[in-house]
N, C-alpha and C positions, 0 to 999 in steps of 0.2 A: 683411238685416233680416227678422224674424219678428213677424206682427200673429195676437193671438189672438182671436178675438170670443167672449164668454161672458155668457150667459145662466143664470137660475135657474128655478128651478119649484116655486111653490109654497114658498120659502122662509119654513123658519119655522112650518110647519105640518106636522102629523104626515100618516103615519106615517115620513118620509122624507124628507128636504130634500137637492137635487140641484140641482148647478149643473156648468154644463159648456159644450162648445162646439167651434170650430174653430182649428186654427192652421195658420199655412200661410208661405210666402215673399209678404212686402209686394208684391211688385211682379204678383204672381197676383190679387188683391182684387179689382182691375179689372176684368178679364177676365171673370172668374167674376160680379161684381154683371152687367156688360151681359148675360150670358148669363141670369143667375139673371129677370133683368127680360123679357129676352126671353121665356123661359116663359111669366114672369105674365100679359104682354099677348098671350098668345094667347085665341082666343075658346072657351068666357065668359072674359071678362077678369078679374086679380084687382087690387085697388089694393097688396096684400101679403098675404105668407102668414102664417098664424100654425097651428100643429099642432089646435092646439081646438075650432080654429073647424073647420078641413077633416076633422077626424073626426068632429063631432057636425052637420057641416052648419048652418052658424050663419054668422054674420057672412059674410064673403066669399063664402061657400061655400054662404049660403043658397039655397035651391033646385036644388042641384045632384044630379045622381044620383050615385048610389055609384060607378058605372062615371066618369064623369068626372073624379070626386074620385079616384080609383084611376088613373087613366090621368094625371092633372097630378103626383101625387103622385110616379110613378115615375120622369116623364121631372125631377123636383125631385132627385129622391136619385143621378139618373146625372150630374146634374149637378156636384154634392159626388163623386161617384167619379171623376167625369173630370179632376176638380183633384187628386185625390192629397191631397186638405187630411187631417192628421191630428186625429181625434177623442181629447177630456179629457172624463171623468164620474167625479163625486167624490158619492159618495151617503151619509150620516150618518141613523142612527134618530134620531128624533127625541126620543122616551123617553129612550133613551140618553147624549143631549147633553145633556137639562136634568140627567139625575141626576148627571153628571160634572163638567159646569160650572154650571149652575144656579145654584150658592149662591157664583159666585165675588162680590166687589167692584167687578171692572172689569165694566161695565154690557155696552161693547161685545163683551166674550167670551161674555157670556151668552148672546148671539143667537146660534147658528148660522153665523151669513153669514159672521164672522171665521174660524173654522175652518176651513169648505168653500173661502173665498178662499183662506187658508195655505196649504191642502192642494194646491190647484188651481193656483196661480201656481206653489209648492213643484215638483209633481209634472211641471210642463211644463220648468221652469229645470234641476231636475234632470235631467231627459233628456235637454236639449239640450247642458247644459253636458256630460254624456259624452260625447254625439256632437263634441263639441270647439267647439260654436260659444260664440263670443267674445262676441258683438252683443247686445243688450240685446234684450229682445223685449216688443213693445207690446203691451197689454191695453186693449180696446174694450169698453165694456158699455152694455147697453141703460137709458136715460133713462127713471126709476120714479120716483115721489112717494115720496121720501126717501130714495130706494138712492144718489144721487152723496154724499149724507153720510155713509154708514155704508159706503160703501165705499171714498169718502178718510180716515176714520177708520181702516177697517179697513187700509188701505194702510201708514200711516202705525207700526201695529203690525207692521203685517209686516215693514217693514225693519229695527224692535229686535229682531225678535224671529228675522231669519231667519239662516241659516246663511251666515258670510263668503264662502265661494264660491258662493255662488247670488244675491249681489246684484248682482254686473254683469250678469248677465242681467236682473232683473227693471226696470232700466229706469226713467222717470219717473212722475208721478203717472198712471193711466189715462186714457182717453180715456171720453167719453159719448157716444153716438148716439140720434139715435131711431131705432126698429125698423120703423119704418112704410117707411122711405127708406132702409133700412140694407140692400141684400141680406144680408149677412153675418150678420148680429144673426136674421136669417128662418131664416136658416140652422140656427143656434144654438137659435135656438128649436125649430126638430125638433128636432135631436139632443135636446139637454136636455128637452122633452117626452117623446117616447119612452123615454130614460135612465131619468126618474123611473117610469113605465109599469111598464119592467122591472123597476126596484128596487123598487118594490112588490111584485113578483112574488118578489122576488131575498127579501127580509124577511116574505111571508106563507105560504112558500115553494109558490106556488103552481107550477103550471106553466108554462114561459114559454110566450107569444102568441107568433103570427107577424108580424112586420111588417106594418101595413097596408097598405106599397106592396108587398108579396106575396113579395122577395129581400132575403136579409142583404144590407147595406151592405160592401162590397168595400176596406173602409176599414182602416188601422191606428186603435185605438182605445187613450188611456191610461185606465186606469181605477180606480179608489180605491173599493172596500165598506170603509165601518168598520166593529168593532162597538164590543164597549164596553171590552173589553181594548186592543184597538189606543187611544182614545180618553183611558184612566188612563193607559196609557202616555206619550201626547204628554201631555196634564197634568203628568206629570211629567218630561218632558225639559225644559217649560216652565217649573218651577217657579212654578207658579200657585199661590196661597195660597187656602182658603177662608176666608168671612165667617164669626167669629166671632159665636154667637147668647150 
């Protein structure tokens, strides 16, 4: 069995909407939350990690020096390399999405978060079903004021709408977590943090940043840029109608 944890960032809001995360073999979770914990509770201690907070030095991380925050942070991401967990990041302009779906009828397509999930559940089911695995794979997300709606919504389209050999992978309704108690969901949160960083960089075509724990991540990563060709394209493999004015 495979559990994917995924997180968003900033969904919904320009210039980039980004969701993403880990996935890995179920029975690794364990392992990896006690280690992921053990980190936290070294001294200063954190009660969880969140990426915002440890770069702007804020919440958890308030009054931390940079060298501290830089030294937790590293021994955080060797920790994600020593699991082998595979990385998903599915980035969408946001421009882009209202002008292509914007004006549909179905309320739930109009948001962003249906697509990015399609894409995202899509892009992980797809891979694994070449690699030949059989077994459905679980989808964990982090507990938001009003994302278990719109994302059992969003679920609930995705299975009319997905392709016949990719739905014994994707398995039952998702699972919710809080992030706070989730090592995994923390997890998720870097990656998709970071993700959205670069895709900003990736759409102002800025030059890319280096990591702020200092080394690329030694990870396989799947990953999805849309623009707005790729975007009219699914529109219409979806046959999606626009609202009539």
């Amino acid at each position: 069995m495979l559990s994917a944890y995924i997180d968003d960032s900033n969904m919904n809001m320009p210039p980039v909407c980004v969701l993403g995360g880990w996935i890995g073999p179920a029975k690794e979770w364990k392992g990896f939350s006690d280690d992921w914990a053990e980190a936290l509770w070294m001294k200063p201690r954190l009660e969880y990690f969140k990426l915002s907070e440890a770069q702007n030095l804020t919440g958890q991380f308030n009054g931390w020096s940079d060298q501290s925050r830089d030294e937790r942070l590293s021994l955080l991401v060797k920790i994600i390399e020593q699991y082998k967990f595979r990385g998903v990041t599915n980035a969408i302009p946001y421009d882009a999405y209202k002008e292509v779906f914007g004006q549909l009828p179905d309320k739930g397509i109009q948001n962003p978060y249906f697509i990015s999930l399609f894409s995202t559940v899509a892009l992980l089911a797809g891979y694994y079903q070449r690699q030949g695995c059989a077994e459905p794979i679980d989808f964990i997300f982090d507990i938001q004021p009003g994302q278990v709606e719109i994302v059992t919504a969003t679920w609930k389209r995705f299975i009319e709408l997905a392709p016949p050999e990719l739905r014994p992978l994707v398995g039952d309704y998702p699972l919710f977590r809080d992030d706070k108690i989730t090592p995994p969901l923390q997890a998720a949160d870097l990656a998709v943090g970071w993700s959205r960083q670069l895709a900003d960089d990736h759409y102002y075509r800025r030059p890319g940043r280096p990591p702020p724990w200092g080394v690329e991540l030694d990870v396989l990563v799947l990953g999805r840029y849309w623009t707005k060709e790729m975007l009219l394209e699914l529109r219409g493999t979806l046959n999606l109608v626009e609202t009539k004015s």
